[in-house]
VOPA-913850 format. One record per residue (C-alpha): x, y, z. Coordinates in steps of 0.25 Angstrom, whole numbers, plus 5000, padded with zeros to 4 digits. Layout:
XYZ;...
//
This chain:
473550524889;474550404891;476050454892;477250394884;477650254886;478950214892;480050134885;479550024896;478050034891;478650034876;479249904878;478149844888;477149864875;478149814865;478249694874;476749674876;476549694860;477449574856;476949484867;475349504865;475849484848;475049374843;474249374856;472649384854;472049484864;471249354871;472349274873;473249374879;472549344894;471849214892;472149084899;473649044893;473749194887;474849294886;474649364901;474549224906;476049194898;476649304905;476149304918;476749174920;477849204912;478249344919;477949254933;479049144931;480149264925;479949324935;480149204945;481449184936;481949334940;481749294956;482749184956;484049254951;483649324963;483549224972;484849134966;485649274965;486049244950;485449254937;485149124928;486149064923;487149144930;488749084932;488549104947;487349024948;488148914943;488548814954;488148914965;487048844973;485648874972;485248874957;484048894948;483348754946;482048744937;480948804940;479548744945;478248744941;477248834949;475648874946;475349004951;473949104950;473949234945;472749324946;472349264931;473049154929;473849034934;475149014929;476248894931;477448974932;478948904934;479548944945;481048944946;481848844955;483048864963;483948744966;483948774982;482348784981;482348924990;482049004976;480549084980;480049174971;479349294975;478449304963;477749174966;478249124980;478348974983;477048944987;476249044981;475449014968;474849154967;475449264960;475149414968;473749484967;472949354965;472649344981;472649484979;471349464969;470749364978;470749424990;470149554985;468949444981;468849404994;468849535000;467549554992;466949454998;467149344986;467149174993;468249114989;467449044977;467049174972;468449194972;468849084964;467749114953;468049244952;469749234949;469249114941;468149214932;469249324931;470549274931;470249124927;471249074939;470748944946;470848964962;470148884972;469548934983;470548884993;471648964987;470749084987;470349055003;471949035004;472149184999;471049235007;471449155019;472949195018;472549345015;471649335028;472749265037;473649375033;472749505037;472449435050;474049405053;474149545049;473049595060;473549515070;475049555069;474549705069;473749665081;472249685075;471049585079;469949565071;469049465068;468649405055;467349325052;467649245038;466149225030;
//
């Protein structure tokens, strides 16, 4: 039997219920749906609460004024999620030294997707089974380089890790 619900989960639910208003159960995660919506939406307000951090004011703050480094714009940036790519902006800071932590510079690849890709390869799927396979399930387009970058850099890692530790081994590639 399911216990009472918390004033959190009360107000989680009541959320939920006006946001899926009006919604039809199939457009909810389709391509362009509501989960889609938020995911890039929760992603770039999330971005936004890093840089108070890193500028050590909030927006729109008095002693941000005339103080040096500053908010400025933001920029566009595509990223992969393990359904769905999303172009995100990303928010700018005058110096150009802001680097969120959510989606480093660089990176284009939210946390858990070379998670799922890696555990493909560790079942013995090539890379283009790979590919089909994200593509069937999630709908993502990938490449095969990018998924032999995530296998390769995964790989270079364990090995870097092995030779600091002082462990030798060999390893035959197939």
């Amino acid at each position: 039997m399911a216990g009472k619900k918390s004033d959190r989960d009360k107000e989680v639910d009541a959320v939920l219920d006006e946001l899926l208003k009006g919604h039809r159960p199939e457009d909810i995660l389709s391509e362009g749906g509501l989960v889609q919506d938020l995911t890039k939406r929760l992603v770039e307000r999330a971005l936004e609460g890093e840089m108070p951090d890193h500028l050590g004011y909030e927006k729109h703050a008095p002693e941000g004024r005339d103080g040096g480094n500053s908010r400025n714009g933001k920029t566009r940036k595509r990223i992969k999620t393990g359904t769905h790519a999303h172009e995100i902006e990303v928010p700018r800071d005058l110096d150009g030294d802001f680097a969120p932590k959510l989606v480093p510079k660089g990176r284009r690849r939210l946390p858990g997707f070379d998670d799922k890709v890696i555990a493909l390869y560790a079942r013995g799927m090539t890379t283009r089974e790979i590919q089909h396979g994200l593509h069937e399930i999630y709908g993502v387009e990938v490449s095969p380089s990018l998924i032999s970058a995530v296998t390769d850099s995964v790989l270079q890692t364990c090995m870097d890790a092995a030779a600091s530790a002082g462990i030798s081994f060999a390893f035959l590639r197939l």
